[in-house]
C-alpha positions as CSV (number, residue, x, y, z in Angstrom):
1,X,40.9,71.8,18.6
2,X,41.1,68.5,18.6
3,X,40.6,67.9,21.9
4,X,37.3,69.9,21.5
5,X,36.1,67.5,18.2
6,X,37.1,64.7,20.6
7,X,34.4,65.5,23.4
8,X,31.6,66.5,20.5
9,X,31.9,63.1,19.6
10,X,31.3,61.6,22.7
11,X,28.3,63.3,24.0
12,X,26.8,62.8,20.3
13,X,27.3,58.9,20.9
14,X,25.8,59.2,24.6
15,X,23.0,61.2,23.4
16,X,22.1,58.7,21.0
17,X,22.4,55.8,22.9
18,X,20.5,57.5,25.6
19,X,17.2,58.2,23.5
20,X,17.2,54.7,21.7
21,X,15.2,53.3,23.6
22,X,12.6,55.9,24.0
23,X,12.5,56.1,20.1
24,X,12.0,52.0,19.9
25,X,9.0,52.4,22.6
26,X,7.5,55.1,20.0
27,X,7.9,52.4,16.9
28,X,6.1,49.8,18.5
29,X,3.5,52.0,20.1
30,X,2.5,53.3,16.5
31,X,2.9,49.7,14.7
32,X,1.9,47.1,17.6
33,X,2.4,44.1,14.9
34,X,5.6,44.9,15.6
35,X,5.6,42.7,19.1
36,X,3.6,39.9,17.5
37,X,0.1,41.0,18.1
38,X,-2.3,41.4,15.4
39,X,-4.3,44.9,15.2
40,X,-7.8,43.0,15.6
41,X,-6.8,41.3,18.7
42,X,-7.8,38.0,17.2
43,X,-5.5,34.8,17.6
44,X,-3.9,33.9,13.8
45,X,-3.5,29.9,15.1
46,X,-6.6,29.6,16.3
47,X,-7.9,30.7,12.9
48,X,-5.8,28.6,10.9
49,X,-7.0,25.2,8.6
50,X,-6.2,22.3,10.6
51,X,-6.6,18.9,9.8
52,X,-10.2,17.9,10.1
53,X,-11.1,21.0,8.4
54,X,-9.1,20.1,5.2
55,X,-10.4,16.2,5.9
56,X,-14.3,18.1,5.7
57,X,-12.8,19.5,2.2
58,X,-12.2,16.9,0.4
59,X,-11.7,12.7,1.6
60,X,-7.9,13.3,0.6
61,X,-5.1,15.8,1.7
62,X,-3.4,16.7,-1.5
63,X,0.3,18.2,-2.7
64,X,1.6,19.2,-6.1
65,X,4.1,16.4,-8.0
66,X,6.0,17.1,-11.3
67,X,5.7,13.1,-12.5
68,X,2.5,11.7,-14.3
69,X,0.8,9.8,-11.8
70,X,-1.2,12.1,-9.7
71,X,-2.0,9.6,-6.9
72,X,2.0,10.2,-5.8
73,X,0.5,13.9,-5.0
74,X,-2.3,12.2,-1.7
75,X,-0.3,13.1,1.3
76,X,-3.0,12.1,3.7
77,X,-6.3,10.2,3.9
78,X,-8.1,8.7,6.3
79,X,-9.4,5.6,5.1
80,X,-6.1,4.5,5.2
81,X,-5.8,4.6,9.2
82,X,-8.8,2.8,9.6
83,X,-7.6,0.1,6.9
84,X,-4.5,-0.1,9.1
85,X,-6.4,-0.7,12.3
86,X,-8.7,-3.1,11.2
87,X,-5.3,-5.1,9.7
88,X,-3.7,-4.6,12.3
89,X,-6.1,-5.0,15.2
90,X,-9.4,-6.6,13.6
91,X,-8.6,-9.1,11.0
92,X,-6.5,-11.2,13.0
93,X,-8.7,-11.5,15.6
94,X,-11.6,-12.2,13.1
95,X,-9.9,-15.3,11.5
96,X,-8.9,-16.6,14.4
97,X,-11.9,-17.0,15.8
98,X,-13.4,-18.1,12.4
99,X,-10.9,-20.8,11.8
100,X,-9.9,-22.1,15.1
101,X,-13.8,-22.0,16.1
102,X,-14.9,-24.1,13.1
103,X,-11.6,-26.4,14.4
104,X,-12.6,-26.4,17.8
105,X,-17.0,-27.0,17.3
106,X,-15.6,-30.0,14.6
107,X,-12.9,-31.7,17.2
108,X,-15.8,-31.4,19.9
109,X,-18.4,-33.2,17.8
110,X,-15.9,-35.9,17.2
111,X,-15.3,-36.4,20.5
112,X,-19.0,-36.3,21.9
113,X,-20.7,-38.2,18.8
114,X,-17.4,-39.8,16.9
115,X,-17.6,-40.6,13.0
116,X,-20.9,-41.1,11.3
117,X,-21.0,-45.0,10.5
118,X,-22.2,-46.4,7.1
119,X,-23.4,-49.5,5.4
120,X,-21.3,-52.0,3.4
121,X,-22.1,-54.3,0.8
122,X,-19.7,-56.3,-2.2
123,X,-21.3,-53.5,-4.9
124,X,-20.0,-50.0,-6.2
125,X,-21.4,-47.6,-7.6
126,X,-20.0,-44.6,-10.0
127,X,-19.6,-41.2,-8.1
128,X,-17.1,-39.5,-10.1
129,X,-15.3,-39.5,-13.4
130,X,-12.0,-38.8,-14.3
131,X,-12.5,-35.2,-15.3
132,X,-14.6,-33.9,-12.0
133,X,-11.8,-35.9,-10.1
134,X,-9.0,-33.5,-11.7
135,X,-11.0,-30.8,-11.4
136,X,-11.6,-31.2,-7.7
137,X,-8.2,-32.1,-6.6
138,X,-7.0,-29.0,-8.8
139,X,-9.5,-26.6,-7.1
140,X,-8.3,-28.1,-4.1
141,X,-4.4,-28.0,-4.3
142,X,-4.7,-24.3,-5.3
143,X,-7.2,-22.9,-2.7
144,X,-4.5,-24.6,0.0
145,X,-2.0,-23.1,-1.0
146,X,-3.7,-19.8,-1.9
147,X,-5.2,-20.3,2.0
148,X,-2.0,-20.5,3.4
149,X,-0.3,-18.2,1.9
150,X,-3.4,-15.6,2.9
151,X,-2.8,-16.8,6.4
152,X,0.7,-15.9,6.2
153,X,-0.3,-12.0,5.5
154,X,-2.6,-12.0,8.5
155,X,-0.5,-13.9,10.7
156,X,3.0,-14.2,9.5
157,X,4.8,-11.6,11.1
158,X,3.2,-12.4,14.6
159,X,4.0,-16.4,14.5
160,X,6.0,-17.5,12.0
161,X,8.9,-14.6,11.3
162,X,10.3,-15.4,15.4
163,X,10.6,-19.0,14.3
164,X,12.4,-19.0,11.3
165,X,14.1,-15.2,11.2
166,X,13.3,-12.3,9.0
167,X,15.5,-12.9,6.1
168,X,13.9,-16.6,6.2
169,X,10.8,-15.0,6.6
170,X,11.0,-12.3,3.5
171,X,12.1,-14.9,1.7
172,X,9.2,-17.4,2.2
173,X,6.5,-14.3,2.0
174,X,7.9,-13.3,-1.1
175,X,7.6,-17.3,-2.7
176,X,3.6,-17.0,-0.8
177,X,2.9,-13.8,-3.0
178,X,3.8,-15.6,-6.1
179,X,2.1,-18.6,-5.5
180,X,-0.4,-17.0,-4.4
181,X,-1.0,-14.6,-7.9
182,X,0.2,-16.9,-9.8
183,X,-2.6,-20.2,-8.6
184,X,-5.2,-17.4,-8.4
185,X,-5.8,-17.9,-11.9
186,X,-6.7,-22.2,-12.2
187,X,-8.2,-22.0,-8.6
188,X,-11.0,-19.3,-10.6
189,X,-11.3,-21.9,-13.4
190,X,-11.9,-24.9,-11.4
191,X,-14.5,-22.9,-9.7
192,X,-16.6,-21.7,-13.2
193,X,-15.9,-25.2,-14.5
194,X,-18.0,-26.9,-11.3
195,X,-20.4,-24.3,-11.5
196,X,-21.2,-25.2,-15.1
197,X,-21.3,-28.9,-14.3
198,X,-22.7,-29.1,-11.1
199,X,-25.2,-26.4,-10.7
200,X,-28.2,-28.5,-12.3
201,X,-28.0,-30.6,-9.4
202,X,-27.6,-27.6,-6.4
203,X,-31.1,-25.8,-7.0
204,X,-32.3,-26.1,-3.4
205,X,-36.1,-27.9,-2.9
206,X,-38.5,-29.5,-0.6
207,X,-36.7,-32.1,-0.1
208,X,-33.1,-30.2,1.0
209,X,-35.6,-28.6,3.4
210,X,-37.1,-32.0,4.7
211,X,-33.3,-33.0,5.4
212,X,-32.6,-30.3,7.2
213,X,-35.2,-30.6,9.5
214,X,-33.9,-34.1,9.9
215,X,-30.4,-33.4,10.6
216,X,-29.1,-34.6,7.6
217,X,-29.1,-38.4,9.6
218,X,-26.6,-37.2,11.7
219,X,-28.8,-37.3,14.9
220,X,-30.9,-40.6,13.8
221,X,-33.3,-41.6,11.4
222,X,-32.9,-41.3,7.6
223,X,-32.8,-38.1,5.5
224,X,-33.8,-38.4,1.8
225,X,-31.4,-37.1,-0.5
226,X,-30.6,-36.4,-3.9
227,X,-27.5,-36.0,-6.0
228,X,-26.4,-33.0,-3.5
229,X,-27.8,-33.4,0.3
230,X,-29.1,-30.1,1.5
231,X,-25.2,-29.9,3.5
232,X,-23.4,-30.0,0.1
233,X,-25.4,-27.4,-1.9
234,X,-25.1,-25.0,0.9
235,X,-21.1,-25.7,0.4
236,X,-21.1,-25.7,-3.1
237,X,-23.2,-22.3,-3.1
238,X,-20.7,-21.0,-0.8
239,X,-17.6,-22.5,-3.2
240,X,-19.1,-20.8,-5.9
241,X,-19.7,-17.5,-4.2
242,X,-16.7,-17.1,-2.0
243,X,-14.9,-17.9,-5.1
244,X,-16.5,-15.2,-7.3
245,X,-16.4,-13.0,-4.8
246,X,-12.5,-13.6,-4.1
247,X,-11.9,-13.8,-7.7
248,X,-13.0,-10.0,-8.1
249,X,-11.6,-8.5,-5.6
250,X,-8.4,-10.4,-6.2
251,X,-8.6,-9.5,-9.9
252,X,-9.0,-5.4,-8.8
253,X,-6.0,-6.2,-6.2
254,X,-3.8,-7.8,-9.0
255,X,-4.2,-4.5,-11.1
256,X,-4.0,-1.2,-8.9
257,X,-6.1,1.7,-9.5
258,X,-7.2,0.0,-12.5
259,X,-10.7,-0.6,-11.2
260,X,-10.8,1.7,-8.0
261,X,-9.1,4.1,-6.5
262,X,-7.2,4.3,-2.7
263,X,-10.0,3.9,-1.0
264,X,-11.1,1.3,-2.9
265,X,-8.1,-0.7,-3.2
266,X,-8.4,-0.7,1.0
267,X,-11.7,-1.9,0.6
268,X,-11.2,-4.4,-1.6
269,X,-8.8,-6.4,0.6
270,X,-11.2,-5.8,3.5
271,X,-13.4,-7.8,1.5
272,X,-11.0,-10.1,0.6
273,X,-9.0,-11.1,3.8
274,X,-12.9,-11.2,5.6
275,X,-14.7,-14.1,2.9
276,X,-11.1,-15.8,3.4
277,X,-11.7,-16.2,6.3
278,X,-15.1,-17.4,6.4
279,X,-13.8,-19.4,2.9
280,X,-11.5,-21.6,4.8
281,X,-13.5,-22.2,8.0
282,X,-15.9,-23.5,5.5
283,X,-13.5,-26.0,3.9
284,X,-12.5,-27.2,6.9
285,X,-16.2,-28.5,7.7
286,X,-16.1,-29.3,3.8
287,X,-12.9,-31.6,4.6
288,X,-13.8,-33.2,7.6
289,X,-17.6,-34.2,6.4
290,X,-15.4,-36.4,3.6
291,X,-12.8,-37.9,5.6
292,X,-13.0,-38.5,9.3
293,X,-16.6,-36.9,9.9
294,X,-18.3,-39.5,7.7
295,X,-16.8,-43.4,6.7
296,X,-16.4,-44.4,3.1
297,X,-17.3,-40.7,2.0
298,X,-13.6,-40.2,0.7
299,X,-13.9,-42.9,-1.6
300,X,-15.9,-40.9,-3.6
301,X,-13.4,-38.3,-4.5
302,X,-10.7,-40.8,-4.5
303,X,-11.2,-43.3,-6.4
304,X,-14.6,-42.3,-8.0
305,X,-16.6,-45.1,-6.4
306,X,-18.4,-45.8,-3.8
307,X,-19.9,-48.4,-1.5
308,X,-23.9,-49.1,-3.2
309,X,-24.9,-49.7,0.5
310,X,-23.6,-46.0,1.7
311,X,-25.0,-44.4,-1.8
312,X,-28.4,-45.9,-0.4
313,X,-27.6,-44.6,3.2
314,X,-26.9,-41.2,2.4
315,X,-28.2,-40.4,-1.5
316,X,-31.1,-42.8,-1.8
317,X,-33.2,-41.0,-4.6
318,X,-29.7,-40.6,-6.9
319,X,-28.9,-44.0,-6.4
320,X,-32.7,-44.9,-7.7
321,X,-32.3,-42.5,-10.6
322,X,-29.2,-43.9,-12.2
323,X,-30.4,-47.8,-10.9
324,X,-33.0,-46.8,-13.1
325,X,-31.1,-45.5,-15.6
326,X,-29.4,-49.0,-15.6
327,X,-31.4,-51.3,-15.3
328,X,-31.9,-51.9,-12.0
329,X,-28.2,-52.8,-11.5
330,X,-25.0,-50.6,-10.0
331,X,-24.4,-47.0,-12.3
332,X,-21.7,-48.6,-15.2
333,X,-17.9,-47.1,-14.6
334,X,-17.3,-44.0,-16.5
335,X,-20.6,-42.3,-16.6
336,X,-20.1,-38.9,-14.9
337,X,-22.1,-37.9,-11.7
338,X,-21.6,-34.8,-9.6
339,X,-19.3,-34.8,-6.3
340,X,-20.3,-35.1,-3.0
């Protein structure tokens, strides 16, 4: 008997091992999902949402967050590649041809036509007062440092973190971003307070335009000129806007998604790091017209005074004005009159 129990078992298991796979072959044959087709015959990955469809959606790939701030829920968004290439890739490019082209034209000139020579005589004449003086050199020292430490994010990683060493390096950057919030502020002020000073004497006119069709002297001949020359109002214009301009999106900057959003915050430094840029190529020309480009002009933002014989050379209808305003002798000491 129990030999007999003993073999019914056995062909039982052979039996059943035998027809399993015939009775697999059935399953799939009735349910083919089974072998990872779909019934249609259609492809499930080809039919999925990709990327650029969601991008097509909405500007912003978004995810679910438990905190507050809703922003920490943008996973993805374009913009912000084509922010990183144009840091990356564009801006430094941009300012260096900017800066080290206005450096370059400037050292050429010297070279080929050398400083701009001007009259002397025994007489001065009032060009500044005490308070423009402060005001300028303030305006100044802050927009230095605020342009160096701007050229340290463009360039800094690239040329001055494999002199000095990344510790050295994050240290110093970190010092820059202070300074650089912190002078934002009286570099803005300095700015308003020479537009409210100066800006009766930048409206341009007939005669700015007769300068410039004379070179401003610097080719030969004599260019009439008043208070401002036709060269310092377009500086001053471009002090006045830049510095606006900066101040803004510096302001928007200083306070996150206070003003804009993402996409906007990555715009705004676009802005920013581009009129930099252009902003300091500009000073440059604005420095060397009042040092080396033209003799005796520093005089004038120095001490306050300068030569009667170069006010006559370069601003011959101001120094008429205040000679009439006088008497007919040199301006008197301590009467204010707008920069250079």
């Amino acid at each position: 008997m129990r030999s007999a129990l003993k073999l019914l078992s056995t062909l039982v298991v052979a039996v059943t091992l035998a027809g399993a796979p015939v009775a697999v072959g059935a399953a799939f044959a009735q349910n083919p999902t089974q072998v990872g087709e779909n019934p249609s015959g259609d492809n499930p990955t080809a039919d999925s949402v990709n990327e650029e469809y969601l991008f097509k959606q909405d500007s912003k790939i978004h995810g679910r967050v438990s905190i507050p701030d809703q922003k920490a829920a943008n996973l993805i968004q374009p913009q912000g590649r084509e922010y990183r290439a144009f840091h990356e890739r564009s801006l430094p490019w941009i300012a260096g041809v900017v800066i080290l082209g206005m450096i370059v034209v400037l050292a050429a000139f010297l070279l080929i036509k050398g400083r701009m020579a001007s009259p002397r005589s025994a007489e001065k004449i009032t060009r500044y007062n005490a308070f423009e003086r402060f005001n300028h050199w303030m305006t100044a020292t802050c927009f230095i440092v605020l342009a160096l430490s701007g050229l340290n994010y463009i360039f800094g990683k690239r040329l001055l973190m494999p002199l000095i060493g990344p510790d050295a390096f994050g240290t110093a950057s970190q010092l820059a971003k202070y300074a650089h919030v912190y002078l934002a502020w009286p570099f803005m002020l300095g700015v308003l307070t020479m537009l409210f000073v100066w800006v009766k004497d930048n409206i341009p006119n007939r005669i700015d335009w007769a300068w410039l069709k004379a070179g401003g002297g610097v080719l030969g001949g004599h260019a009439h000129a008043e208070r401002f020359n036709a060269g310092q109002k377009v500086i001053f214009w471009m002090v006045v806007g830049f510095g606006l301009a900066m101040g803004v999106t510096g302001i928007a900057m200083l306070f996150p998604f206070a003003l804009v959003d993402v996409n906007g915050m990555q715009l705004m430094q676009i802005v920013h790091a581009s009129i930099g840029a252009l902003f300091i190529a500009g000073i440059i020309l604005h420095i060397y017209t009042g040092t080396v480009g033209i003799e005796g002009s520093f005089s004038a933002m120095g001490s306050g005074e300068v030569d009667l014989a170069w006010a006559r050379a370069h601003h011959d209808l101001w120094v008429e004005e205040q000679q009439a305003k006088a008497g007919g002798g040199p301006r008197l000491k301590g009467h204010p009159q707008p920069a250079e």
